[in-house]
N, C-alpha and C positions, 0 to 999 in steps of 0.2 A: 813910171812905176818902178816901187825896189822890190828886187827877186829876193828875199830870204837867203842864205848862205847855207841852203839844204844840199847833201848829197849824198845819194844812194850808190849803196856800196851791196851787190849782189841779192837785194832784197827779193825774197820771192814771193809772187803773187798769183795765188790760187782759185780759180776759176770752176765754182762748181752750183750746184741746186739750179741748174736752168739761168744762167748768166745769159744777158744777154746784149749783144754786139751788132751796134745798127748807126748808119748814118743815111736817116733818114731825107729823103722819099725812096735813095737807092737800093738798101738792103736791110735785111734784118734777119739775125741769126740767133738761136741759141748755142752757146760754145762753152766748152771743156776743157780743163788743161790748166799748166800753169805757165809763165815764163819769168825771166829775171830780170830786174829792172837797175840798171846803172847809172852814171849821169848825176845831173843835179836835176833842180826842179827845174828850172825852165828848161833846159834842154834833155829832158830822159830819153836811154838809150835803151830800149826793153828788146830783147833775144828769149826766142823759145817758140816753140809751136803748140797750137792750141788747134782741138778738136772742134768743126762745127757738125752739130748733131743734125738739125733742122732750120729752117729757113726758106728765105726768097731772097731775088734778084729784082728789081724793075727797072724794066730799060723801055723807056718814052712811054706807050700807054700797055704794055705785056708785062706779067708778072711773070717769072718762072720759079719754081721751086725748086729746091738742091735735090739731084737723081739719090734712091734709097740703093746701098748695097756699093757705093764708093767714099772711100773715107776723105770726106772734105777737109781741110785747113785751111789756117792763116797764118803764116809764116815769119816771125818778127824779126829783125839786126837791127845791130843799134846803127847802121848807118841810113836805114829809113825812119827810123823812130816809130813813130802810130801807124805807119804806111803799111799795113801788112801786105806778105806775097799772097794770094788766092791760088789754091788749089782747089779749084770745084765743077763738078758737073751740075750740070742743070740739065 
């Protein structure tokens, strides 16, 4: 396949009305925030940190819920790419 000759140059992407941020069966979040997206298409390097409001965790057959009263995130650089850092209590 041919990638497009697309490249993003500080684009910012805003994350708001209950957005929601799930790879599913693992998690599933609503999240807030924006961050900045670099790179080309096939390899974007997205930076910024983003609020998760509410959500779960499932780990084998337990679900857990994000604890209320600590500010969760997910933490982007461009050298993870999609891979965000997790900041969260459950």
């Amino acid at each position: 396949p041919v990638t497009p000759p697309i490249r993003f140059a500080d684009l910012q992407v805003f994350l708001e009305d209950n957005v929601r941020v799930t790879a599913e069966p693992l998690f599933n979040f609503v999240a807030e925030g924006d961050i900045t997206l670099n790179g080309t298409l096939a390899q974007p390097r997205p930076q910024g940190t983003i609020s998760l409001r509410r959500g779960q965790v499932n780990l084998f057959v337990t679900q857990f819920g994000l604890a209320r009263g600590y500010e969760q995130t997910a933490t982007f650089t461009p050298n993870l790419g999609f891979d965000p850092i997790l900041d969260v209590r459950l």
